[in-house]
Structure formats: structure tokens, C-alpha cells
C-alpha positions in Angstrom: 17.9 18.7 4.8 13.8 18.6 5.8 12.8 21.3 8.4 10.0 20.6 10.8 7.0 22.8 11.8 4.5 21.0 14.4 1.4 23.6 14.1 -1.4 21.5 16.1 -0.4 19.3 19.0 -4.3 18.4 20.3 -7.2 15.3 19.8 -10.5 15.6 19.6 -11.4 19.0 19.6 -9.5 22.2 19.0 -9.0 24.3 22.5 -8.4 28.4 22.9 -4.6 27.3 23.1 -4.0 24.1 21.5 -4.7 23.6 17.4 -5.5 20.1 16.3 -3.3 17.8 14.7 -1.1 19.1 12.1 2.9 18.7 11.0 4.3 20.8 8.0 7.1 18.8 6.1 9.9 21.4 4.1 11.8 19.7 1.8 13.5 21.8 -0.9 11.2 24.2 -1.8 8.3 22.0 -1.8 5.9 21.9 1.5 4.1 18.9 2.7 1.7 18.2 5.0 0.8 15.9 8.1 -2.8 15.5 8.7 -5.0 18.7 8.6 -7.5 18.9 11.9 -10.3 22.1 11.9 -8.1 25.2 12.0 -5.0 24.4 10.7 -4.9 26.9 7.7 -5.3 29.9 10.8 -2.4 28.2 12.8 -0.3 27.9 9.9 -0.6 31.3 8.4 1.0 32.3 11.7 4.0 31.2 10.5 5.9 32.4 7.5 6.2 29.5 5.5 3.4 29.9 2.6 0.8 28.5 1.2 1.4 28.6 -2.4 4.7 25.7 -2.0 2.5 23.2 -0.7 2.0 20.4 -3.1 0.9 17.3 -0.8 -1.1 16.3 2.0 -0.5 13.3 4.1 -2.9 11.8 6.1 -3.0 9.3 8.8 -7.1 8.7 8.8 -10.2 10.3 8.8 -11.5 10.7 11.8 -12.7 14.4 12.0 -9.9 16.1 14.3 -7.3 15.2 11.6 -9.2 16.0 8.1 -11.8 18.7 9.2 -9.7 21.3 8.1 -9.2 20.5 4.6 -11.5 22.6 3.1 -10.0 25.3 4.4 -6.9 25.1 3.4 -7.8 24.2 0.1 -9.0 27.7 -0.1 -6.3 29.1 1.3 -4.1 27.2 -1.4 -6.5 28.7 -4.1 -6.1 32.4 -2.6 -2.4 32.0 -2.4 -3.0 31.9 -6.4 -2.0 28.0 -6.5 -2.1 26.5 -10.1 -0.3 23.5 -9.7 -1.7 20.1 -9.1 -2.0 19.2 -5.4 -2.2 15.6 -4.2 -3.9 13.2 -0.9 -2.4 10.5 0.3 -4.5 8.5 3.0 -5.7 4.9 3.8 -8.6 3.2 1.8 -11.7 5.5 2.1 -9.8 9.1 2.0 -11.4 9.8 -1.8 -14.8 9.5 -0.3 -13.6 11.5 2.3 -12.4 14.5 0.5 -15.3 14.6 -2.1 -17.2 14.8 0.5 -15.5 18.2 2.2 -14.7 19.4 -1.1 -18.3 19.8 -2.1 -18.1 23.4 -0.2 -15.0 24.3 -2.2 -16.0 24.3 -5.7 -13.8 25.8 -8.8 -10.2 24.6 -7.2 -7.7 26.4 -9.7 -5.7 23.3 -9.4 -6.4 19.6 -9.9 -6.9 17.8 -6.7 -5.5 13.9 -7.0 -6.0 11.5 -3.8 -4.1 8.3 -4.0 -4.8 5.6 -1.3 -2.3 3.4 0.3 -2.7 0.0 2.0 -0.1 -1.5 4.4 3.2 -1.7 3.3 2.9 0.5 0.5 5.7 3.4 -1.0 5.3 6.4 -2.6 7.1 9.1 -4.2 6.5 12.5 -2.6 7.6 15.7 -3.6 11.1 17.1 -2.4 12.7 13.9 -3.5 10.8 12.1 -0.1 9.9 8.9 -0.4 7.1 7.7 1.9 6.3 4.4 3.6 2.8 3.2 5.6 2.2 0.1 7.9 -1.4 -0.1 9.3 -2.5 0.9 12.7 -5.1 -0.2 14.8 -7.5 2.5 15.7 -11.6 2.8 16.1 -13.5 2.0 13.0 -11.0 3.6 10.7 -8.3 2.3 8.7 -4.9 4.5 10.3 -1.3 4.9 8.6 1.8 5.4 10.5 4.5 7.0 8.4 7.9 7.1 7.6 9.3 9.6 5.7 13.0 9.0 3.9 15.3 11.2 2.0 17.9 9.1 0.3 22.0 10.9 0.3 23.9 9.9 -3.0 27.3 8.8 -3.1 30.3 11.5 -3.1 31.4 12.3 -6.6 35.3 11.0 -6.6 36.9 14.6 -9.2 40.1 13.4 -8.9 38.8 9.9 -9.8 36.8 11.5 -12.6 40.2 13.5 -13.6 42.5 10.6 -14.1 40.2 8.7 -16.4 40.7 11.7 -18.5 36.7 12.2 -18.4 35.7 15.6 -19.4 33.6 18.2 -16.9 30.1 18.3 -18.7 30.0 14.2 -18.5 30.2 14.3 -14.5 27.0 15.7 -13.9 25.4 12.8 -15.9 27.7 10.5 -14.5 26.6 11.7 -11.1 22.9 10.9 -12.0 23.7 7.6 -12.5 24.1 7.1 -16.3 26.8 5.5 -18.5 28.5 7.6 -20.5 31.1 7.0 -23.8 34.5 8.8 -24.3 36.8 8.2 -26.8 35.1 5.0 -27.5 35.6 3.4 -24.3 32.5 3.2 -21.5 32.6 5.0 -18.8 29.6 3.3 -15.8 29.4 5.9 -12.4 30.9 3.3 -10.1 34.2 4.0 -11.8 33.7 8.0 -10.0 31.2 7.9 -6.9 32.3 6.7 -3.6 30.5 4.4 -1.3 26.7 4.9 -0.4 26.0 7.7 2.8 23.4 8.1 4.9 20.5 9.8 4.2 17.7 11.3 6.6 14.3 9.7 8.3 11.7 10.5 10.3 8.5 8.7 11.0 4.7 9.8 12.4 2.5 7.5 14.4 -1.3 8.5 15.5 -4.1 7.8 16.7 -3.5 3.7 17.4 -2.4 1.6 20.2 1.3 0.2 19.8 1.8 -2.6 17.9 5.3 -4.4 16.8 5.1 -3.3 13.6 6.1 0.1 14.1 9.7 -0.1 15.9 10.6 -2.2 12.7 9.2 0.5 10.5 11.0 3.1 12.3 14.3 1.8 13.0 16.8 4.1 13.0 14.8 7.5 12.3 16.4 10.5 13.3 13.0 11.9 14.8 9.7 9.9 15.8 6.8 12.0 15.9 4.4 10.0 17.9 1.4 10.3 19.8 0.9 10.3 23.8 -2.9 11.1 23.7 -2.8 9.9 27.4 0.0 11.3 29.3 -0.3 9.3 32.9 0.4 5.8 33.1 -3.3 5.6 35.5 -5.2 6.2 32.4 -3.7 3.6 30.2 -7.3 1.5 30.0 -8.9 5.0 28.4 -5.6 4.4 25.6 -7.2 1.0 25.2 -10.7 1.6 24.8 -9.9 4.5 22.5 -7.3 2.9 20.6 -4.7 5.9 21.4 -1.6 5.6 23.4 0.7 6.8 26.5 3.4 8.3 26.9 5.5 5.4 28.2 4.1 3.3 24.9 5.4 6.0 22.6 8.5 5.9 24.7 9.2 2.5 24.5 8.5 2.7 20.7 11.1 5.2 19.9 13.2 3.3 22.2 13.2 -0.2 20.3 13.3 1.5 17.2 16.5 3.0 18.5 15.1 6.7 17.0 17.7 9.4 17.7 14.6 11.6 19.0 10.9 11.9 20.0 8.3 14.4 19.7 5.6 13.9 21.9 2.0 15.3 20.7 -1.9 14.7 20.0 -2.6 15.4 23.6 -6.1 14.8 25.2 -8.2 18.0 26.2 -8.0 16.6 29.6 -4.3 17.4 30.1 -4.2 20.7 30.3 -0.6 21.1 30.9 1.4 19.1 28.9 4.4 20.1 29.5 4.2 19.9 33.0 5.0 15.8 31.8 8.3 16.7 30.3 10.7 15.6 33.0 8.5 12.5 32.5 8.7 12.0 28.9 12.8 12.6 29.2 12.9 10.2 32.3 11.7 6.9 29.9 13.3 8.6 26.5 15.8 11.0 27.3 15.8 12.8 24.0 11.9 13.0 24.2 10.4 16.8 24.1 6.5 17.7 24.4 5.0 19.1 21.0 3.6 22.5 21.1 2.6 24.8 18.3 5.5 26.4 16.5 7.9 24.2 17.5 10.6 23.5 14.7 13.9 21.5 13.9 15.7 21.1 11.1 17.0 17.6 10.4 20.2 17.3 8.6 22.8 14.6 6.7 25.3 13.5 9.0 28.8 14.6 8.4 30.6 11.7 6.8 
């Protein structure tokens, strides 16, 4: 399963009551996480999910409400007595970016690796998640949207395994996927695992206008985590000379992508009340909910 914390749900610049832009990914016992705007290591230690666990950091792009905060919690990592190699992940551009910030947090007791993606590229993250980036379309920067997939092997068949007479301590090898050899015959672990099940997804789109790409990348997803910088329809010219979106384009996203939910977030500073554009947001998707700090979910396999 992957548990969900949104900690920052604002653009631009953070506000008394709204952090910037920040998702923290739990999957296992490793920690991930989404973009990292000014602040987040003070929202985040709000919660109770430590620092020490956290062995990734995703980014969408650079612009300064989304990476400002790196430094930070680089620090924070180090306090939390962090050892272990931590990597970046961003588009083209993110290793100037972070040598740049990390220039006032010398002496890291960890290595610090950033890998950049282009469009179209996987990766293998911690927690057994793999990732996968199309590019956006956003001011000046290169931007990723992400999807996020945790694969679900097959059921293990025991009685299957029983009648072929294969002992216990072979089934755990078997169930990783290797051939094994009994009694000179070969044993491969189709002969024991049932058919494929399905696994989990969820997908992160910011800070770029809607383009066609992204309901083919996120086709299926159990949650969409997508941007509505612009709540009301009457500023949809602002979304286009800013490269952000509404709410009805992340609505009709999720909804050709046929995601199971939608989290609204990265609202402008000029919306005070973002909640008030709930019914809204349920209205165009009905399983849509507006982002604020601390909200969680827990995403699970389905029964099968």
C-alpha cells in the first residue's frame, strides 16, 4: 500500500495559512517526496512521519515556490542523523539547480545524487515505486508530470506448489521469479503463481496548461493529484498566460483518464477560500476533494 500526506497546497508564495507545494509519498518504510517549496521541512515536522526515512525527492521543476525549500530540509535530513545516500529527480537543469542551494549546506553526512529525466523516461524509486515523466508546458522551465506505479505480483498457487512435490524453502525463490531444480527435473514459477493482479497508481500534474498527453499517462490511476492554480472558470486567460490551470481542466483530465480520484491543489494566493470551490470541483468530478495541509489517504490493492 502507499499512504499520502499533502503538506503544502499553495503557488507562488507561502501564506500565514497555506504552505507551498509539497506531497510526501510512504511506501514501505521508505519516504518520498513531491516537490519541496520554502517551508516545507516546518510543515512537515508537524506531522509524525520522520525525517530520517526519507531517501528521494521528486521534483516537477524549478521554479522557486517548488525547490526553495530544499536546503532546509537537507538539514533537517542531516539533524535527523541521516547517513544514507539521498537522491533528486527533476527535468534537465535540476543539478545546477541544487548545487546552487546546496552551497549554504556544506558537510551533508550523506551523498546527495540528482539524476535528470527527459520525457518519457522511468525510474526505479525506493519502496519498490517505479516512476514515469511526460513533459509539461510551463514558463521558461522544463516541467514533469508524474506517475507513480507499484506493481502487485501474482498469488503463489501452495497447493499447486504441493502437488509437484516441491519442497517449502524452494517457494520463496520460486515466488521471486527464478527456476529452480528438484529431483532433477525443472521446476519455472508459472508452474505455481496464478495470473497477474493489479497493482496501485497515482499520478502528479503542476504547474502546466493541459495537454493530451497526460490523460494517456494517467489512465487508470487510483488518485490524480493535480493542479487548479485558478479556481473560477472567469480567470482561465490568467491559466494561459501563466501556463497553470483551472479547475474544470484538471477536472476534465482526471475525467478522460478515467482516475478513480482527484486532489485538487497549488492554489493561487488570490483564492483565499479554496474550499468554498468544493461543491464545484465535485459538481465536474464527483470524486474531486480540495487539497489542504494534512490531508492523507492511504491507497491500497484491490481485493481480487
Amino acid at each position: 500500500m502507499i499512504d499520502l500526506l499533502l503538506l503544502g497546497n499553495g503557488s507562488m508564495q507561502p501564506l500565514p495559512d497555506r504552505w507551498l507545494s509539497s506531497l510526501l509519498i510512504r511506501c514501505g518504510s521508505e519516504l518520498i517526496l513531491f516537490d519541496c517549496g520554502e517551508g516545507t521541512q516546518i510543515v512537515y515536522r508537524s506531522f509524525s512521519w520522520g525525517f530520517r526515512k526519507l531517501s528521494a525527492i521528486c521534483l516537477s521543476h524549478f521554479h522557486a515556490d517548488h525547490v526553495a525549500g530544499l536546503p532546509g530540509m537537507l538539514f533537517c535530513l542531516a539533524n535527523a542523523g541521516r547517513t544514507e545516500p539521498v537522491t533528486i529527480y527533476g527535468p534537465r537543469g535540476t543539478a545546477e539547480i541544487v548545487r546552487g542551494l546546496c552551497v549554504i549546506v556544506p558537510g551533508l553526512p550523506f551523498d546527495l545524487y540528482v539524476r535528470e529525466l527527459a520525457d518519457g523516461d522511468q525510474v526505479e524509486l525506493p519502496g519498490k515505486l517505479k516512476g514515469s515523466v511526460v513533459e509539461g508546458q510551463h514558463r521558461g522551465v522544463p516541467v514533469l508530470a508524474w506517475r507513480f506505479d507499484l506493481a502487485r505480483g501474482p498469488r503463489f498457487d501452495r497447493a499447486a506448489a504441493d502437488a509437484l512435490g516441491l519442497p517449502q524453502p524452494m517457494w520463496g525463490r520460486l515466488q521471486a521469479g527464478e527456476t529452480v531444480t528438484w529431483n532433477n527435473r525443472t521446476y519455472g514459477p508459472e508452474l505455481v503463481m496464478g495470473p497477474a493482479r493489479s497493482g496501485i497508481a497515482f499520478g502528479v500534474i503542476t504547474d502546466t496548461r493541459p495537454l493530451p498527453i497526460f490523460s494517456e499517462q494517467m489512465a487508470g490511476v487510483d488518485l490524480l493529484v493535480a493542479e487548479s492554480t485558478y479556481l473560477d472558470p472567469v480567470d482561465h486567460e490568467k491559466a494561459v498566460d501563466f501556463a497553470h490551470m483551472t479547475l474544470d481542466e484538471a477536472c476534465a483530465i482526471a475525467t478522460d483518464a478515467g482516475a478513480k480520484q482527484l486532489l485538487l491543489t497549488h492554489f493561487s494566493a488570490a483564492y483565499p477560500q479554496p474550499l468554498a470551490y468544493a461543491e464545484q470541483a465535485r459538481a465536474r468530478f464527483p470524486n474531486a476533494e480540495i487539497g489542504v495541509s494534512g490531508w492523507t489517504t492511504t491507497l491500497s490493492f484491490p481485493e481480487e
